[in-house]
PyMOL Python script that loads the backbone (N, CA, C, O; Angstrom):
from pymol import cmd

cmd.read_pdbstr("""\
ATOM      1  N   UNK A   1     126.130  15.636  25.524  1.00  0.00           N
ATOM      2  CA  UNK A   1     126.253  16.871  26.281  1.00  0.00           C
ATOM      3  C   UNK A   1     126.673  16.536  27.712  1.00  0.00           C
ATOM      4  O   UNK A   1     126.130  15.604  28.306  1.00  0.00           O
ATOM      5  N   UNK A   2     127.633  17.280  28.277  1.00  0.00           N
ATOM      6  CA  UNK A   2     128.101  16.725  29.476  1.00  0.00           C
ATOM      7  C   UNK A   2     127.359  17.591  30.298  1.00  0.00           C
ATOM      8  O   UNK A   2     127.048  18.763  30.090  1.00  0.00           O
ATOM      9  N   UNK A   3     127.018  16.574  31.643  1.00  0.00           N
ATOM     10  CA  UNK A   3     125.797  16.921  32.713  1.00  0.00           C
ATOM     11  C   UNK A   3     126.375  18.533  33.399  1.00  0.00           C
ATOM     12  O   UNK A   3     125.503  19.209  33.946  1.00  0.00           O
ATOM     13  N   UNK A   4     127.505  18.980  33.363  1.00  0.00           N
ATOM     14  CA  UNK A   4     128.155  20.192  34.108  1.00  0.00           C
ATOM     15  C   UNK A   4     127.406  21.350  32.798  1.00  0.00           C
ATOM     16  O   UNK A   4     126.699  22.335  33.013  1.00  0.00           O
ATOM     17  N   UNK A   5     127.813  20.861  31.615  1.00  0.00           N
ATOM     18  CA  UNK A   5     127.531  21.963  30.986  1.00  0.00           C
ATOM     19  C   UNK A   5     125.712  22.425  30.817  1.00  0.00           C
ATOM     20  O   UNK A   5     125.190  23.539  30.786  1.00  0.00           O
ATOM     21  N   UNK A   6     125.159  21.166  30.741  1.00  0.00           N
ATOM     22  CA  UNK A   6     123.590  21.053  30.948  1.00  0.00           C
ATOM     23  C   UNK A   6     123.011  21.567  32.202  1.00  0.00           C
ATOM     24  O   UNK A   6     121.790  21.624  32.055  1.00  0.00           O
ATOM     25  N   UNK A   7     123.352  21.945  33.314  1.00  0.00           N
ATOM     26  CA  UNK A   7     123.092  22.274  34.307  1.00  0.00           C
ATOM     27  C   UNK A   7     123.717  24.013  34.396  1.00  0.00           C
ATOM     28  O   UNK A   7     123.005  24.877  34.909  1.00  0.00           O
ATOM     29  N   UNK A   8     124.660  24.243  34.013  1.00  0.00           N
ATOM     30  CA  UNK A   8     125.078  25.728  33.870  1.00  0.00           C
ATOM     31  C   UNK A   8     124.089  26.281  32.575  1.00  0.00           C
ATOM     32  O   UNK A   8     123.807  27.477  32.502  1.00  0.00           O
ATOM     33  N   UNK A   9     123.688  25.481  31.757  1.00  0.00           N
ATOM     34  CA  UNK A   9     122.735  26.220  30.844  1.00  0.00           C
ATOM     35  C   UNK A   9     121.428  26.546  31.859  1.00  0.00           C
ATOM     36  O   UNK A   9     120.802  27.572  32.124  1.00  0.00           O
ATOM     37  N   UNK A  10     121.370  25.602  32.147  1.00  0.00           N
ATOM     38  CA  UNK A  10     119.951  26.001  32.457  1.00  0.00           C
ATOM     39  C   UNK A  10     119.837  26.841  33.414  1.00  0.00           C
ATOM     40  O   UNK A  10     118.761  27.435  33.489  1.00  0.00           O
ATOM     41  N   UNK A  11     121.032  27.179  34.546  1.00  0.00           N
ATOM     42  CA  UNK A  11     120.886  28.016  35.436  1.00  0.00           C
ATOM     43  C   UNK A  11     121.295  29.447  34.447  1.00  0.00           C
ATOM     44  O   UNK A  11     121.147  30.574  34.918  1.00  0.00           O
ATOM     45  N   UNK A  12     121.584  29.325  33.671  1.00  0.00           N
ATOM     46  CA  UNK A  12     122.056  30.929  32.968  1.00  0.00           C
ATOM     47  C   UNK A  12     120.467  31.331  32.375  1.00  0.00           C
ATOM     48  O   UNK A  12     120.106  32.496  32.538  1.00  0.00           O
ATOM     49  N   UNK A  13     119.796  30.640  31.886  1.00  0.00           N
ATOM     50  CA  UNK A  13     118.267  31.315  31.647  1.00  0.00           C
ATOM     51  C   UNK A  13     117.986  31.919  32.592  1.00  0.00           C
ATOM     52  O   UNK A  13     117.337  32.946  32.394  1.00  0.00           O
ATOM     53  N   UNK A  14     118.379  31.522  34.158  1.00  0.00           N
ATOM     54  CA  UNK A  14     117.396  31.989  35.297  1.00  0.00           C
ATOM     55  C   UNK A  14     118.072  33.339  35.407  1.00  0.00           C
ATOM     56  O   UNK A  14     117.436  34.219  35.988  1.00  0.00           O
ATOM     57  N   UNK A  15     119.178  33.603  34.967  1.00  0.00           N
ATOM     58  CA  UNK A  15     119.673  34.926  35.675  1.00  0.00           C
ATOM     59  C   UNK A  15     119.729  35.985  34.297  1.00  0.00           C
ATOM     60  O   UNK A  15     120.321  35.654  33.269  1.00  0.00           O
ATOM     61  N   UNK A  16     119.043  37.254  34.444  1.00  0.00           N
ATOM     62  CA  UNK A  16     118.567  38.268  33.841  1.00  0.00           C
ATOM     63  C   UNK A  16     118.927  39.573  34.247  1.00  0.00           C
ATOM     64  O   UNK A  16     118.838  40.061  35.374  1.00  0.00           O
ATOM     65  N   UNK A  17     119.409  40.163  33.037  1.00  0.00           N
ATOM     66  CA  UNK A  17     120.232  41.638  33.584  1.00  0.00           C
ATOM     67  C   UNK A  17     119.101  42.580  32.885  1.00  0.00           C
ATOM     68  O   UNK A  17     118.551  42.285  31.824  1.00  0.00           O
ATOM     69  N   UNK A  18     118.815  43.865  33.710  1.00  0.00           N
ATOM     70  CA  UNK A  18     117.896  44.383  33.256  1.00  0.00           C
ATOM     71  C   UNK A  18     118.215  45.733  33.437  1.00  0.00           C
ATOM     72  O   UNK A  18     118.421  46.099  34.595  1.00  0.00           O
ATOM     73  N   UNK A  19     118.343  47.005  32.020  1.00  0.00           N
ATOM     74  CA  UNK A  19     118.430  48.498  32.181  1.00  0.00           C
ATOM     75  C   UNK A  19     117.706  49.284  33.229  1.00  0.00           C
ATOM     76  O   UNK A  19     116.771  49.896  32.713  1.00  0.00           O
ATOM     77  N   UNK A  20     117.819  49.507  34.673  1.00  0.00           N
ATOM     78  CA  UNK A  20     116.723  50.452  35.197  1.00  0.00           C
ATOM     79  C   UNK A  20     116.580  51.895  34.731  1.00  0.00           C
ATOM     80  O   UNK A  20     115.497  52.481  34.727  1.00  0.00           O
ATOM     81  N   UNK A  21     117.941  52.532  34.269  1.00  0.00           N
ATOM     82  CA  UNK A  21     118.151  53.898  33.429  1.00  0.00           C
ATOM     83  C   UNK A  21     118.962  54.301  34.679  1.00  0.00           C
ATOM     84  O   UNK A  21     119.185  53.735  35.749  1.00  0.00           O
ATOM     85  N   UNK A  22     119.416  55.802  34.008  1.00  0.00           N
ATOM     86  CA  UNK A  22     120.435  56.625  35.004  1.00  0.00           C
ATOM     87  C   UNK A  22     121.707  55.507  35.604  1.00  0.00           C
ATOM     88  O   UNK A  22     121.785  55.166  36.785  1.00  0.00           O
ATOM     89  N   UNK A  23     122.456  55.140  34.735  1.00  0.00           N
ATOM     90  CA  UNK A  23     123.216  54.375  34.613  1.00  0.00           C
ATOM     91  C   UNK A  23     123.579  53.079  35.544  1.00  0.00           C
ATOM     92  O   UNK A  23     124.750  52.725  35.679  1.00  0.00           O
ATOM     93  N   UNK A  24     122.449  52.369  36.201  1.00  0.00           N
ATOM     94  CA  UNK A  24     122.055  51.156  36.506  1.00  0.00           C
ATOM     95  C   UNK A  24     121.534  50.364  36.120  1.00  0.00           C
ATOM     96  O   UNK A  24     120.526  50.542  35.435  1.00  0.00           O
ATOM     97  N   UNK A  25     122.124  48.891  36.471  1.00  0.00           N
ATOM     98  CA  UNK A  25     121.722  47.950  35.769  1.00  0.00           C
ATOM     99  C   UNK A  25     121.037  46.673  37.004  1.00  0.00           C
ATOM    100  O   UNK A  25     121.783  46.282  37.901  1.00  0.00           O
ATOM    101  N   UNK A  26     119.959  46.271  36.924  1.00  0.00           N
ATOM    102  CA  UNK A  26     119.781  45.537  37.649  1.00  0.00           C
ATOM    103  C   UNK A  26     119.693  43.978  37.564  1.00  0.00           C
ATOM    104  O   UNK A  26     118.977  43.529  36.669  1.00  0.00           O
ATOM    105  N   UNK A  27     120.523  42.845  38.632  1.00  0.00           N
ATOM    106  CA  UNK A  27     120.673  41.359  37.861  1.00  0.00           C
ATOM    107  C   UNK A  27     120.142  40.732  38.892  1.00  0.00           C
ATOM    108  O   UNK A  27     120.463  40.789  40.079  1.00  0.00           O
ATOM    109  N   UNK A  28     118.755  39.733  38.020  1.00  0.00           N
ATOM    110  CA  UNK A  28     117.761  39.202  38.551  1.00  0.00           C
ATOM    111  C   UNK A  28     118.045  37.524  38.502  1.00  0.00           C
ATOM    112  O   UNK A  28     117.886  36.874  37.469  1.00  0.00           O
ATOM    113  N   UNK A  29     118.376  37.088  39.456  1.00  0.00           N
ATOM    114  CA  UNK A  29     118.306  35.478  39.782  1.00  0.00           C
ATOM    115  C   UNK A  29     117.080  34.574  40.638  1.00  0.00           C
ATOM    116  O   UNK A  29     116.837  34.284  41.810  1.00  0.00           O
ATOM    117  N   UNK A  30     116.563  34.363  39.460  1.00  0.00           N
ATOM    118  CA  UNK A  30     114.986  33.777  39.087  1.00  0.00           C
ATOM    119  C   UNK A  30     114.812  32.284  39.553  1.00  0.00           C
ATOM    120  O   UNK A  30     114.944  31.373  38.736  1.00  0.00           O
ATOM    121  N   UNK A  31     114.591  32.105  40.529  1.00  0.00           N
ATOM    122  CA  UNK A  31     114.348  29.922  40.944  1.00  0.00           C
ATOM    123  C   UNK A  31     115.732  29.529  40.661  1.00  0.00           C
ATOM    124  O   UNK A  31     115.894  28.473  40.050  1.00  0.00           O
ATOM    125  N   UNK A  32     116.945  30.346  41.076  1.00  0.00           N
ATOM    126  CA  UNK A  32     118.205  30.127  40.949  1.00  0.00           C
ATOM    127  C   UNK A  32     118.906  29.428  42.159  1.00  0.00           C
ATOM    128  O   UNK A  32     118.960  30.055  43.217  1.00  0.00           O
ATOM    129  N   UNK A  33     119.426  28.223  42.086  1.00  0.00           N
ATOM    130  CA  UNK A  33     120.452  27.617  42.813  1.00  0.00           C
ATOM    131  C   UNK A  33     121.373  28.201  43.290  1.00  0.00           C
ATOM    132  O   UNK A  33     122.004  27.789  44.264  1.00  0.00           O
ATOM    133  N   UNK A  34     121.589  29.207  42.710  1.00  0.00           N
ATOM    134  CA  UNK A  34     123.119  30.292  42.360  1.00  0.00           C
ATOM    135  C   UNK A  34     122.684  30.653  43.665  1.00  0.00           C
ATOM    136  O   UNK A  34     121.522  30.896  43.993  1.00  0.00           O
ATOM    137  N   UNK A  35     123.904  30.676  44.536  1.00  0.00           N
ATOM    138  CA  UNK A  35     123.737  31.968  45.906  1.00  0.00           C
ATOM    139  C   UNK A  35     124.800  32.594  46.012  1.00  0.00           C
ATOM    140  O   UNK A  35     124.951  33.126  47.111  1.00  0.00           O
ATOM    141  N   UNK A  36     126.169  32.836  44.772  1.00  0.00           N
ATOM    142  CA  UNK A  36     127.001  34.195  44.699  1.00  0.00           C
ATOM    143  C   UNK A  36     127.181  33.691  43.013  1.00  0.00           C
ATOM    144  O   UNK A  36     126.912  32.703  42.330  1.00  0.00           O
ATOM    145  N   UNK A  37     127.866  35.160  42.825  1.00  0.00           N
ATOM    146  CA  UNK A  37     127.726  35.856  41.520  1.00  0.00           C
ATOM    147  C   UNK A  37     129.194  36.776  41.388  1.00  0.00           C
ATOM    148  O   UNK A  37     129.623  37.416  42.348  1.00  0.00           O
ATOM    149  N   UNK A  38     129.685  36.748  40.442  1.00  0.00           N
ATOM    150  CA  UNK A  38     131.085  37.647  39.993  1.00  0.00           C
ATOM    151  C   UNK A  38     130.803  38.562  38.972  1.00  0.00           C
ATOM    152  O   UNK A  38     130.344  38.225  37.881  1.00  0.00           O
ATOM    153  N   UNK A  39     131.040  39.602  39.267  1.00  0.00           N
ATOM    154  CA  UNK A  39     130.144  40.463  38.287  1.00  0.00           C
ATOM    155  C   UNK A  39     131.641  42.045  37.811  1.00  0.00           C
ATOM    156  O   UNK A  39     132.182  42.998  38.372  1.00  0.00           O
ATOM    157  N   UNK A  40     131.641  41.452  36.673  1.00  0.00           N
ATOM    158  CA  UNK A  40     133.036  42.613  36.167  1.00  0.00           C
ATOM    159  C   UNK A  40     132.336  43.510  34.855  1.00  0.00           C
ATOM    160  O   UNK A  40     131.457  43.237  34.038  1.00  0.00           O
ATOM    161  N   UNK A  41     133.159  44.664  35.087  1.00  0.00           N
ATOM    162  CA  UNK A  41     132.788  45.892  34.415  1.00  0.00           C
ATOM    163  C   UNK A  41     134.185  45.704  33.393  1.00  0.00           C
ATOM    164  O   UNK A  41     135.241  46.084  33.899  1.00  0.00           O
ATOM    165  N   UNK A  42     134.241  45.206  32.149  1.00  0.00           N
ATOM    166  CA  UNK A  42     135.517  45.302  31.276  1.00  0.00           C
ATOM    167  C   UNK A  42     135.077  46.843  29.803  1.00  0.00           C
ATOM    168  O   UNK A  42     133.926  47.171  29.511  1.00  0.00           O
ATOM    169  N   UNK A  43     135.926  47.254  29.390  1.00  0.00           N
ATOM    170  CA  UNK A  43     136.040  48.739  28.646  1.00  0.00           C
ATOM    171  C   UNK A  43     136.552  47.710  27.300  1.00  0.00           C
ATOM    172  O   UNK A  43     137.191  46.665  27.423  1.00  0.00           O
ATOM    173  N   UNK A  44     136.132  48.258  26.156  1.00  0.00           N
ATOM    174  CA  UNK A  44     136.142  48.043  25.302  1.00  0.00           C
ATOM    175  C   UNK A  44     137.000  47.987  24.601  1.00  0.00           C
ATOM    176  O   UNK A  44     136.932  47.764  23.392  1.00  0.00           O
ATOM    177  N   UNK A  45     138.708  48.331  25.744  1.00  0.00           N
ATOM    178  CA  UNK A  45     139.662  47.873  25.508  1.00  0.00           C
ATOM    179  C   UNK A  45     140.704  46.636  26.091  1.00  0.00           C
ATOM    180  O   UNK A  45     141.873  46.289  25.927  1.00  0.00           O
ATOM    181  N   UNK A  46     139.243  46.107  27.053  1.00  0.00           N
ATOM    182  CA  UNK A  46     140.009  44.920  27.412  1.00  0.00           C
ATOM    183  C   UNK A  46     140.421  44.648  28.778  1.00  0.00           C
ATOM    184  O   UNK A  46     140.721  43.583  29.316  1.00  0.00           O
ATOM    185  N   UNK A  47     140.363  46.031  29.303  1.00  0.00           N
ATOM    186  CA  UNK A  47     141.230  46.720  30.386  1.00  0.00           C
ATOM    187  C   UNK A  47     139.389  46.097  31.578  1.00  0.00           C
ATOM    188  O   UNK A  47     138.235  46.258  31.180  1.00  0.00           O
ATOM    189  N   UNK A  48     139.800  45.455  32.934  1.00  0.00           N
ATOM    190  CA  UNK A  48     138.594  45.315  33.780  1.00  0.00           C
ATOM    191  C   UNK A  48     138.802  46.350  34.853  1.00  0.00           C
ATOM    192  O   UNK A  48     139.757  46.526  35.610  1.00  0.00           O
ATOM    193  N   UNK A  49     137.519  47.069  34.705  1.00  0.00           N
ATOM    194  CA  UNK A  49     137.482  48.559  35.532  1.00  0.00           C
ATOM    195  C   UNK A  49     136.888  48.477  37.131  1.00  0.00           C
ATOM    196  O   UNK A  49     136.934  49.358  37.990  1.00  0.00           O
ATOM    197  N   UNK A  50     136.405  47.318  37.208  1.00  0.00           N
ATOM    198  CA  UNK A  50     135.611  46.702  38.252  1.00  0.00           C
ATOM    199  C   UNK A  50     135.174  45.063  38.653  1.00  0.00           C
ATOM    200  O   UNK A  50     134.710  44.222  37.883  1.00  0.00           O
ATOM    201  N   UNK A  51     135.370  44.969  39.577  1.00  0.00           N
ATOM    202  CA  UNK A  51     135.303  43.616  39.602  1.00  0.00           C
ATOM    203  C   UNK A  51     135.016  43.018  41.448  1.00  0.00           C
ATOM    204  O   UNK A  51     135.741  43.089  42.441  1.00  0.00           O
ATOM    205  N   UNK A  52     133.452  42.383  41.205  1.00  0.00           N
ATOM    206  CA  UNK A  52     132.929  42.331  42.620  1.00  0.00           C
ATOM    207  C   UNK A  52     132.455  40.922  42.526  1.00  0.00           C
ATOM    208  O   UNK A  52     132.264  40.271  41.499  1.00  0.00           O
ATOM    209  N   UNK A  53     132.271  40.502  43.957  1.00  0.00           N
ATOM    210  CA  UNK A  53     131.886  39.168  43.965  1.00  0.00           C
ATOM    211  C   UNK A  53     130.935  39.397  45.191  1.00  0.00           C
ATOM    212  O   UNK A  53     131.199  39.713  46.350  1.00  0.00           O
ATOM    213  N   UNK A  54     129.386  39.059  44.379  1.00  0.00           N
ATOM    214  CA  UNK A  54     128.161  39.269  45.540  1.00  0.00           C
ATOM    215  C   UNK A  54     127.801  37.853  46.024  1.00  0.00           C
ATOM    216  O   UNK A  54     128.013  36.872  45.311  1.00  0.00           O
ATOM    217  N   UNK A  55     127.125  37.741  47.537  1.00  0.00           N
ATOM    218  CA  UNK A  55     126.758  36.395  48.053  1.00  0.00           C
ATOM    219  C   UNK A  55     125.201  36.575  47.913  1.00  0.00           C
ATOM    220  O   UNK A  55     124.403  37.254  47.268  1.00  0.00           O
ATOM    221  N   UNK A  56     125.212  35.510  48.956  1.00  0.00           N
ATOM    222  CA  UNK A  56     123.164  35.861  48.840  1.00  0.00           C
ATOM    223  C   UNK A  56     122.607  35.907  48.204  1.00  0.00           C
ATOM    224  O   UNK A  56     121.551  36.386  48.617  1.00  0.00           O
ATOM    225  N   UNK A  57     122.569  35.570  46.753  1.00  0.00           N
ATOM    226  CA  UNK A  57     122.035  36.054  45.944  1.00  0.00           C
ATOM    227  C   UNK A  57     120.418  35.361  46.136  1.00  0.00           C
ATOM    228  O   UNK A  57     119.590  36.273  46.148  1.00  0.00           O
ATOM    229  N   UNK A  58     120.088  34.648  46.214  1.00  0.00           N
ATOM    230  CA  UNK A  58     118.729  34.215  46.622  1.00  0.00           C
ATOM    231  C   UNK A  58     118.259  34.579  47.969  1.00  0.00           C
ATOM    232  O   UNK A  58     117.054  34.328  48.010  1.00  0.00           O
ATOM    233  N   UNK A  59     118.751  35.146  49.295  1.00  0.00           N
ATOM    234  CA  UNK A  59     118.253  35.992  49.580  1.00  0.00           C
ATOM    235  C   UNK A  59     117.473  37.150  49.355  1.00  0.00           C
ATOM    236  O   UNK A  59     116.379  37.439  49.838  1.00  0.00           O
ATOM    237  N   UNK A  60     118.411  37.976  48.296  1.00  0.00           N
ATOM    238  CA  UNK A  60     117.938  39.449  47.899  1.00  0.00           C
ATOM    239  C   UNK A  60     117.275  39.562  46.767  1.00  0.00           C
ATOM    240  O   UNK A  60     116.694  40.583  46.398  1.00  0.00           O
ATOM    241  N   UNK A  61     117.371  37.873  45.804  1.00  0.00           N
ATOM    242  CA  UNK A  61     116.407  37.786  44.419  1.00  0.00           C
ATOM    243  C   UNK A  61     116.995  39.094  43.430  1.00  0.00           C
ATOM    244  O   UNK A  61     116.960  39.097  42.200  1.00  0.00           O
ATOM    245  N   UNK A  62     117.357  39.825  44.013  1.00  0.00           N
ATOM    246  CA  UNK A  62     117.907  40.916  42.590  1.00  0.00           C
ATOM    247  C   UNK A  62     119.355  42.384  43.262  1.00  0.00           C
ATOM    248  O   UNK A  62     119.252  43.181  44.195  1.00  0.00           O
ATOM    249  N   UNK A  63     120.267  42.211  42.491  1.00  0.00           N
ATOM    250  CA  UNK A  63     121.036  43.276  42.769  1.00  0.00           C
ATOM    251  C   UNK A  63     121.455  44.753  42.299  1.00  0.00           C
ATOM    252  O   UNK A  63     122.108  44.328  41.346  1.00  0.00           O
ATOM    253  N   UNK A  64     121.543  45.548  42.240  1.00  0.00           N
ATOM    254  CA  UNK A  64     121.542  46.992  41.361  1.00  0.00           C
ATOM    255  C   UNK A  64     123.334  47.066  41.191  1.00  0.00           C
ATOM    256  O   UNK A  64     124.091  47.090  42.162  1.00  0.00           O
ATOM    257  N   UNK A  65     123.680  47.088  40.076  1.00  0.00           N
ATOM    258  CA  UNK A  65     124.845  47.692  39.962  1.00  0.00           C
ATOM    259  C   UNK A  65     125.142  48.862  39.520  1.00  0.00           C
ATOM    260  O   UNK A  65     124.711  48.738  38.373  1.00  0.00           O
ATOM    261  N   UNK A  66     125.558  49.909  39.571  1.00  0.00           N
ATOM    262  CA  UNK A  66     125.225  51.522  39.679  1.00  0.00           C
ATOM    263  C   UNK A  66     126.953  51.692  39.185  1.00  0.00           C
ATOM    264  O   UNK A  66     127.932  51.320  39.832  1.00  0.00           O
ATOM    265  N   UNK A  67     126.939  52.292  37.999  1.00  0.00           N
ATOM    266  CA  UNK A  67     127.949  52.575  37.115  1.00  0.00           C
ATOM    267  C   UNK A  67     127.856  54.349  36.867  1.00  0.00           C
ATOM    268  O   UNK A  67     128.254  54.942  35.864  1.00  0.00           O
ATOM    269  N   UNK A  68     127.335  54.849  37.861  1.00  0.00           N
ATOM    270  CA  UNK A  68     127.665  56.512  37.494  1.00  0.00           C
ATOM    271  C   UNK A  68     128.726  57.065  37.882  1.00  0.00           C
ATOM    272  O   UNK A  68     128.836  58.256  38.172  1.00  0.00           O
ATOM    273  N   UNK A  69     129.838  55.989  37.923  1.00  0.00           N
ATOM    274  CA  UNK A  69     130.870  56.975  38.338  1.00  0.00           C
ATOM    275  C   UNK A  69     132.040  56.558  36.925  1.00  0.00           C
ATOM    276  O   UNK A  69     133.183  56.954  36.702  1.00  0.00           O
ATOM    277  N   UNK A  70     131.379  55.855  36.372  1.00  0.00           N
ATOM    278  CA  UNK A  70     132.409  55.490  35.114  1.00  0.00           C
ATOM    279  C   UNK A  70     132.065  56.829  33.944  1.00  0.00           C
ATOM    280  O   UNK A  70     131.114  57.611  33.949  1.00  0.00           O
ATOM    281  N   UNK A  71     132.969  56.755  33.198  1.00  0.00           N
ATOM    282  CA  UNK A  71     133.052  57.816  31.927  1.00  0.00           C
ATOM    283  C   UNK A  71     132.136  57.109  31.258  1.00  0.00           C
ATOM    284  O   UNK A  71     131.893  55.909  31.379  1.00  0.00           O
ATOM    285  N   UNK A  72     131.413  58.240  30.233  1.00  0.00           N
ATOM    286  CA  UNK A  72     130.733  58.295  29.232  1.00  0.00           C
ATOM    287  C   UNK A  72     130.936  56.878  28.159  1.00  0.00           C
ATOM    288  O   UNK A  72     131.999  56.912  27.538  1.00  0.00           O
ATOM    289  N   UNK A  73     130.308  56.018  27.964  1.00  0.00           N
ATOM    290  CA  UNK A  73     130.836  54.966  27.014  1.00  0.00           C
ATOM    291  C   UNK A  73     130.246  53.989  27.287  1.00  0.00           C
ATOM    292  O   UNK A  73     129.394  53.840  28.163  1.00  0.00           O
ATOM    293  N   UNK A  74     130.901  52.805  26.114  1.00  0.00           N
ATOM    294  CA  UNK A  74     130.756  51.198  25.972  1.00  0.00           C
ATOM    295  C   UNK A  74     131.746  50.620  26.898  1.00  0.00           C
ATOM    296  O   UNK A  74     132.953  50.775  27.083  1.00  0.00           O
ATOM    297  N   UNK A  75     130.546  49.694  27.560  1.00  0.00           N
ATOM    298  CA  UNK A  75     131.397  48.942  28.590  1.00  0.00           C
ATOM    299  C   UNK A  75     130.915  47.184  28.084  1.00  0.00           C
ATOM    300  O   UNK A  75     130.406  46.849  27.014  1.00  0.00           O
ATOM    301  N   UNK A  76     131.246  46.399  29.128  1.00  0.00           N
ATOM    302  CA  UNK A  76     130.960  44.776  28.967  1.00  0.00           C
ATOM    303  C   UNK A  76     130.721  44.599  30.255  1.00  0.00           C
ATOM    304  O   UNK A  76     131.768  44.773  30.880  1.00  0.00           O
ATOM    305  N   UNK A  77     129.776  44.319  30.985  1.00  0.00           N
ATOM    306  CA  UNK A  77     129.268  43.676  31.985  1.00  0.00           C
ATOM    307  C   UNK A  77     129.036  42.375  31.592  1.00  0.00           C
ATOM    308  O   UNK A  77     128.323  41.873  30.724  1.00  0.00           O
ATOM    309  N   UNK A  78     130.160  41.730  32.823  1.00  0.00           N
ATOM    310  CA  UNK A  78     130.134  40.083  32.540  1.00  0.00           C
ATOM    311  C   UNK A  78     129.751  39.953  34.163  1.00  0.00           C
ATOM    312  O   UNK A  78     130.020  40.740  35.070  1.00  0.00           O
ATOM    313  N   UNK A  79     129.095  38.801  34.206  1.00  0.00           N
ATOM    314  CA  UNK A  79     128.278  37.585  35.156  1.00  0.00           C
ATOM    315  C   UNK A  79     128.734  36.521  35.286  1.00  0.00           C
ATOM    316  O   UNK A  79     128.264  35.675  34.526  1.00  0.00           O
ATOM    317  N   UNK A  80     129.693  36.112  36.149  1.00  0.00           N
ATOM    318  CA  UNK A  80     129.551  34.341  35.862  1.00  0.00           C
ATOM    319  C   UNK A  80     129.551  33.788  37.562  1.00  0.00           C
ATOM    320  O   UNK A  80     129.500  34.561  38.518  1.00  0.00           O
ATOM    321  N   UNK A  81     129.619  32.341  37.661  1.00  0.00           N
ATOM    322  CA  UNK A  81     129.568  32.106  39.174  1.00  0.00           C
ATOM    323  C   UNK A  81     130.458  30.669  38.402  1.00  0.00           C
ATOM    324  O   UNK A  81     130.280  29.951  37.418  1.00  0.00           O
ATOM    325  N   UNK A  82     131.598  30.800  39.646  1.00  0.00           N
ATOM    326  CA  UNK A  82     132.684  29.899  39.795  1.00  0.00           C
ATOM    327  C   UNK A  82     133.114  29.467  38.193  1.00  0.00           C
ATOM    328  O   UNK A  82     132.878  28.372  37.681  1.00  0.00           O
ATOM    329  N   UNK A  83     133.865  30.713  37.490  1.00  0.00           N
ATOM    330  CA  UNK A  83     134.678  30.223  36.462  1.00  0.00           C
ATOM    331  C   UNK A  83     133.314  30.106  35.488  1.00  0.00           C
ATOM    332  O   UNK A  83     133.643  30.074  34.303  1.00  0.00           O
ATOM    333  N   UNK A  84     132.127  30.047  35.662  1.00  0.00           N
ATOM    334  CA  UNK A  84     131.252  29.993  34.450  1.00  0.00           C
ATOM    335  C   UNK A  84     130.653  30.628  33.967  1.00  0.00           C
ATOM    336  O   UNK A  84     129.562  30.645  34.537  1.00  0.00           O
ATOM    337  N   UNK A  85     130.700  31.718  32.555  1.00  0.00           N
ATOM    338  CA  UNK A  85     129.784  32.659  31.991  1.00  0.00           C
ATOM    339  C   UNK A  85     128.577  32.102  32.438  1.00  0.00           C
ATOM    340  O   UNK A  85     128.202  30.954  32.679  1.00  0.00           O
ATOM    341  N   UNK A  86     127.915  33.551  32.498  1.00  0.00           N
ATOM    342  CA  UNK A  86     126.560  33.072  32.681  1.00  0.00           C
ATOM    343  C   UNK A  86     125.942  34.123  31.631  1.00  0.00           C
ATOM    344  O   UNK A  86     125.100  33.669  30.856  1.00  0.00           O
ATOM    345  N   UNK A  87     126.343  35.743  31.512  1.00  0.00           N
ATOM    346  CA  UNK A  87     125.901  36.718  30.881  1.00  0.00           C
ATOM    347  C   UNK A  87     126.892  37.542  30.017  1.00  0.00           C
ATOM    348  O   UNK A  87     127.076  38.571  30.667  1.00  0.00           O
ATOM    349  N   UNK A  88     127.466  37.590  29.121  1.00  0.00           N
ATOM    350  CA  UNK A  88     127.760  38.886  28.929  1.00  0.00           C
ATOM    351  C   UNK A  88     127.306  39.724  27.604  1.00  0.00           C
ATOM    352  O   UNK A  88     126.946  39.424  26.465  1.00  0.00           O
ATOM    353  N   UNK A  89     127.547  41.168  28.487  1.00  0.00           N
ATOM    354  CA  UNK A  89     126.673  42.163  27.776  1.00  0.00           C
ATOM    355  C   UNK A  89     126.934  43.652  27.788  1.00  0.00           C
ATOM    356  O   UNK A  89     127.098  44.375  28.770  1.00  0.00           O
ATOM    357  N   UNK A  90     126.944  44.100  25.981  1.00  0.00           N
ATOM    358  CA  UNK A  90     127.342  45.578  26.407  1.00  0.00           C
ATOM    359  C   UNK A  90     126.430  46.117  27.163  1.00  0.00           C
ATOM    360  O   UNK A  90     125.300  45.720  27.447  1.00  0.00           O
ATOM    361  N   UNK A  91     127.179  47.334  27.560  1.00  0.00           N
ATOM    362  CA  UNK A  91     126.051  48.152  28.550  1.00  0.00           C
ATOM    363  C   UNK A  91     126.524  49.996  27.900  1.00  0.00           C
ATOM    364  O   UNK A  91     127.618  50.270  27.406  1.00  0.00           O
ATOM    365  N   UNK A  92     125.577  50.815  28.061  1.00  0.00           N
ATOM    366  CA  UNK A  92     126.236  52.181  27.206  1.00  0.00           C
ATOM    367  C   UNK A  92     126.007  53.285  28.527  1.00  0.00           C
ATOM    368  O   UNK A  92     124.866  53.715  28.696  1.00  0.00           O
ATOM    369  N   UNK A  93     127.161  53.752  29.496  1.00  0.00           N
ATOM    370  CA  UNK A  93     127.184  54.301  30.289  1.00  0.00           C
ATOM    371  C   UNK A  93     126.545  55.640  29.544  1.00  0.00           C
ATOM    372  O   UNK A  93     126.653  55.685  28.318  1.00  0.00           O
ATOM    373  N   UNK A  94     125.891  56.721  30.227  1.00  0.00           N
ATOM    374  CA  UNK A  94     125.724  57.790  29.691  1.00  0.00           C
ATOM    375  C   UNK A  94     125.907  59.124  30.400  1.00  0.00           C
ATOM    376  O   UNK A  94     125.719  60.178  29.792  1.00  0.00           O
TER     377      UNK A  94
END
""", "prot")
cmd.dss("prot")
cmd.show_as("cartoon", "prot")
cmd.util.cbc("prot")
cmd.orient("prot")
C-alpha cells in the first residue's frame, strides 16, 4: 500500500457529512490535518452546479452547505482536498 494512499484513507474517516434537514448539509472535519476542502454539487446528469473551495477548516471544525436554492431532486455532493476524494454522496434536495 503506498504511504500517500494510507494517509488519505485515514484522513477521509475523519471527515463526515451530516443531513441537518431543510435542505442542508453539514461537513464535519474531526482531528483532521485537512485545513481546506473542495466541495461540488454535481446533478445526476453529470452537469457540476456548484463548486467551492473552503479554507480553515480546522478552525471552524464544521461547515453548513445550504442547497435551497437548487430544484427539487438528486444531487452528488463530492468532498475532496487537493485532487483526492474524500466523500461522495447522494444528497435528495427537497
Amino acid at each position: 500500500l503506498h504511504l500517500a494512499t494510507k494517509v488519505m484513507s485515514e484522513v477521509t474517516k475523519t471527515i463526515k457529512l451530516a443531513d441537518q434537514g431543510n435542505n442542508t448539509f453539514s461537513i464535519v472535519a474531526e482531528n483532521s490535518s485537512i485545513n481546506e476542502l473542495d466541495i461540488d454539487l454535481i446533478d445526476m446528469s453529470g452537469r457540476r452546479l456548484m463548486s467551492e473551495h473552503k479554507e480553515n477548516i480546522n478552525e471552524a471544525g464544521a461547515m453548513t452547505v445550504d442547497l435551497n436554492g437548487y430544484s427539487i431532486g438528486m444531487y452528488v455532493l463530492h468532498v475532496s482536498y487537493k485532487d483526492h476524494s474524500l466523500i461522495s454522496c447522494k444528497v435528495l434536495v427537497k
